[in-house]
C-alpha positions in Angstrom: 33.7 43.6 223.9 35.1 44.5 220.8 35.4 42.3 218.1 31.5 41.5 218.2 30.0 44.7 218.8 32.5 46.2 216.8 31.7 43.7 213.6 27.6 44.3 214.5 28.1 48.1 214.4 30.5 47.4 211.4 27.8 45.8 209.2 25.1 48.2 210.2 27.7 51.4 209.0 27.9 49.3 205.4 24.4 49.1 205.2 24.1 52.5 205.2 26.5 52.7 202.8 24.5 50.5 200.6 21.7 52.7 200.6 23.3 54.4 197.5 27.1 53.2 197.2 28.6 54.8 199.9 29.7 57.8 198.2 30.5 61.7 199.8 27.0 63.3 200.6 26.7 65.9 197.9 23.6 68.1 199.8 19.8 69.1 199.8 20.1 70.6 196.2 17.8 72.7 195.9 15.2 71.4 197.9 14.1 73.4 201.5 14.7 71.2 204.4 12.1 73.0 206.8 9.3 71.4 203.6 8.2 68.3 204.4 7.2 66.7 201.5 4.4 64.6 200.1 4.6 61.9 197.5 1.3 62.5 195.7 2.5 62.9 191.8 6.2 61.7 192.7 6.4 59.2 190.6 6.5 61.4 187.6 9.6 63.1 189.0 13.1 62.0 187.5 14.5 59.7 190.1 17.3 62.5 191.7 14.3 64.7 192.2 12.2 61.9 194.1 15.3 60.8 195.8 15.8 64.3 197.1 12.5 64.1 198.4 13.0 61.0 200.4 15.9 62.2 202.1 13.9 65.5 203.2 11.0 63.9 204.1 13.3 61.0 206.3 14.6 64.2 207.6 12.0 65.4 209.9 11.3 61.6 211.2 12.0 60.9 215.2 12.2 57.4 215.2 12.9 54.3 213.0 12.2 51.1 212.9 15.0 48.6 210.8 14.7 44.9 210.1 16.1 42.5 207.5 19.3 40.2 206.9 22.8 41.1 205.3 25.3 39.3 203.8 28.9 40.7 204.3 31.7 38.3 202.8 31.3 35.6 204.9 29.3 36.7 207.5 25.3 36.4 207.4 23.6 39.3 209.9 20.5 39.5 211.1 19.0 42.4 212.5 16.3 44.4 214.6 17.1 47.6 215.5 14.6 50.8 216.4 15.8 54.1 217.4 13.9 57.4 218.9 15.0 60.5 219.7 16.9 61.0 216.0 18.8 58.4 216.9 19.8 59.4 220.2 18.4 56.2 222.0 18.8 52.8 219.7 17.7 49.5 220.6 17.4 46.0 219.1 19.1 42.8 218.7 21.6 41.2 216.2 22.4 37.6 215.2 26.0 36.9 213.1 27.2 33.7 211.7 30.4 33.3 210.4 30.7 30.5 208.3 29.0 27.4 210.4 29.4 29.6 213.5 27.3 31.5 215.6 27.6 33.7 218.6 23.9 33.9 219.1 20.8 36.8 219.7 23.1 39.7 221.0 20.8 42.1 222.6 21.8 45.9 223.0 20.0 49.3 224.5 22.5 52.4 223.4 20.9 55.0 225.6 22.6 58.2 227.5 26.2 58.0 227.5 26.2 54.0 227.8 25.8 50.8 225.6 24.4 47.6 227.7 24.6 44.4 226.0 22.8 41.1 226.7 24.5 37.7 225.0 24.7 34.3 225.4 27.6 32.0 226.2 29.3 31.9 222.5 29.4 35.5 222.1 30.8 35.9 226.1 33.3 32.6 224.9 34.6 34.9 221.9 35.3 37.9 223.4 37.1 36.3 226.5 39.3 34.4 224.1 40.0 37.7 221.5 40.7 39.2 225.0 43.7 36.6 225.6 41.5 35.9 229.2 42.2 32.3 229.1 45.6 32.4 229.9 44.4 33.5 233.6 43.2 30.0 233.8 40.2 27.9 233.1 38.2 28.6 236.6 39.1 32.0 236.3 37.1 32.5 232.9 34.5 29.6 233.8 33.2 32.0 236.7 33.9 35.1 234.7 31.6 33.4 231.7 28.7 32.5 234.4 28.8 36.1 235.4 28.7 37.6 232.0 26.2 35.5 230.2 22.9 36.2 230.2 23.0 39.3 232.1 22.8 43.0 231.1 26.4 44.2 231.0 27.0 48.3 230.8 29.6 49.5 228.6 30.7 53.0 229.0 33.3 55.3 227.8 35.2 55.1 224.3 33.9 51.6 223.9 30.6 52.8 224.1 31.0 55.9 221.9 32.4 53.8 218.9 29.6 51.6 219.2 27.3 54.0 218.9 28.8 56.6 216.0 28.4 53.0 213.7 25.2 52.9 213.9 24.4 56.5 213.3 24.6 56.7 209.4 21.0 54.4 209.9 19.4 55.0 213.3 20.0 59.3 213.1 17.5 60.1 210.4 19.7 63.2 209.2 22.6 60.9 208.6 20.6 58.5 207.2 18.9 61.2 205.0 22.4 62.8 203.5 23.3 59.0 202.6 20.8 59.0 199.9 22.1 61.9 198.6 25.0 60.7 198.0 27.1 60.8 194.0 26.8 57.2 193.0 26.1 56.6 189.3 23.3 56.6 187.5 20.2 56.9 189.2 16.7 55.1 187.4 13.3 54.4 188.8 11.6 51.5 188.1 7.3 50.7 188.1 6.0 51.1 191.0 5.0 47.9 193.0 4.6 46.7 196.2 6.7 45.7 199.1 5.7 44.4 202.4 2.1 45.7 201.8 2.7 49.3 200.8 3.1 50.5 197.4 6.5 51.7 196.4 8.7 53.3 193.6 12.3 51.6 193.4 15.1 54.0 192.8 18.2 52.2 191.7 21.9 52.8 191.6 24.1 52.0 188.7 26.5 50.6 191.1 24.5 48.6 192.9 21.8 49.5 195.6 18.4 50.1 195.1 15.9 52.0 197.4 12.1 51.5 197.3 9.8 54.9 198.3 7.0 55.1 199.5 4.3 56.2 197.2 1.5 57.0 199.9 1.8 59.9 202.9 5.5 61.3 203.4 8.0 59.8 200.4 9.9 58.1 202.7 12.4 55.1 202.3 10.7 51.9 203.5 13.6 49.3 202.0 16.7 48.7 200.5 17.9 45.4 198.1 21.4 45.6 196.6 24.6 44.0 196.5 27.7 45.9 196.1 31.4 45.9 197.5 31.5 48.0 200.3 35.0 48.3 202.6 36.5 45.7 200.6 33.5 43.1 200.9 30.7 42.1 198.9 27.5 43.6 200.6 24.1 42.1 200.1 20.9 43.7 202.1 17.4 43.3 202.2 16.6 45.2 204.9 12.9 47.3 205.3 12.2 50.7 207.6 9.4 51.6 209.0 8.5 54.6 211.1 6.5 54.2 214.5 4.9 57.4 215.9 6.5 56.4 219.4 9.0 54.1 220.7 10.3 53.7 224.6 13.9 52.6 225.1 15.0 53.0 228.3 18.4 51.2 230.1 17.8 47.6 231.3 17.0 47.2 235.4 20.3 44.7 236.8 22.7 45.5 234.5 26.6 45.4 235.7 29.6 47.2 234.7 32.6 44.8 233.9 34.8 46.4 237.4 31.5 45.3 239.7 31.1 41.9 237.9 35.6 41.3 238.2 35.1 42.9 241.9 32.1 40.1 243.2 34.6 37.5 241.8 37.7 38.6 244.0 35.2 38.8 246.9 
């Protein structure tokens, strides 16, 4: 499973670092974690001051909802992803196209302990051939493919755990929140305006991301636009939060593990 997932999670970790640059997390300055703010009169404030806000505010959230397309050297990502529980259950699905090709919708619930995945038969083809399974033979990874593809497969242990620290610095609001803190230039706000309905202040980096805050209710991050290098590739996001009261992940009913799928194939 791991070149993939590995690259999905990948991207996700450089959007986060996109938010602002990437750089070490400097703190809460001087600002009281336990206050959640509001954003009357904010956009007034210099644009380290309303930033801080933002991250508190984020802070206290339970659950996020991300959607919106990347470009990350020559891949093109596009994702949905929701998580609850400050990011301790995450769910959504992510398409990636390298060049002229595409594994497809790959589907994933990262709840508990275990990551199940969902994919169609590009994305199964891939990892069988990064794998080195076709030198078991051709009716070996013909039947292994109509097992695996689309069918809820559970993926457990270090596999699992890796997939899921990625996505943290997005789906766990207080990683999420400490990445906007982060030392990264020059910091200016722009007029406010409005994106995807709601009226926003943009907060932009000297090197290269900019964050749009909400200007009504809880100051809280609703998108991010930038391009910057980011793990030795050009980054470009344009990616939009939003925050749902409730969201219900739960694992998928009829998922396998990879030993009961190899096991109904050796009878």
């Amino acid at each position: 499973m791991k070149p993939q997932t590995s690259r999905a999670a990948r991207s996700t970790a450089a959007l986060a670092a996109l938010a602002l640059c990437g750089s070490v997390a400097v703190g809460w300055g001087g600002e009281a974690v336990a206050a959640r703010p509001a954003a009357t009169g904010i956009a007034g404030l210099p644009a380290t001051t309303i930033l801080t806000r933002s991250a508190v505010a984020l802070s206290h959230e339970n659950a996020i909802a991300i959607s919106g397309s990347m470009h990350l050297g020559n891949e093109t990502i596009v994702l949905h992803v929701s998580s609850t529980g400050r990011g301790k259950s995450v769910a959504g699905n992510i398409d990636i196209q390298t060049g002229s090709t595409s594994s497809g919708t790959v589907r994933f619930v990262d709840v508990g302990a275990n990551v199940y995945l969902e994919a169609a038969l590009p994305f199964w083809k891939q990892e069988l051939a990064s794998a080195g399974a076709g030198s078991a033979g051709a009716g070996v990874a013909a039947a292994v493919l109509s097992k695996l593809t689309g069918r809820w497969i559970e993926i457990s242990g270090a596999e699992a755990s890796s997939f899921s620290s990625s996505f943290g610095g997005l789906t766990e609001p207080g990683k999420f929140a400490q990445s906007l803190l982060a030392s990264n230039g020059v910091l200016t706000k722009s007029a406010p305006r409005m994106l995807n309905g709601r009226r926003v202040l943009p907060i932009s980096s000297s090197k290269g991301g900019t964050v749009y805050v909400s200007l009504a209710g809880a100051p809280l991050p609703v998108g991010i636009v930038g391009t910057q290098v980011a793990g030795g590739k050009r980054v470009a996001a344009n990616v939009l939060f939003s925050y749902p009261a409730t969201i219900a992940i739960a694992p998928p009913a009829g998922a396998a593990t990879l030993s009961e799928i190899v096991k109904s194939l050796l009878g």
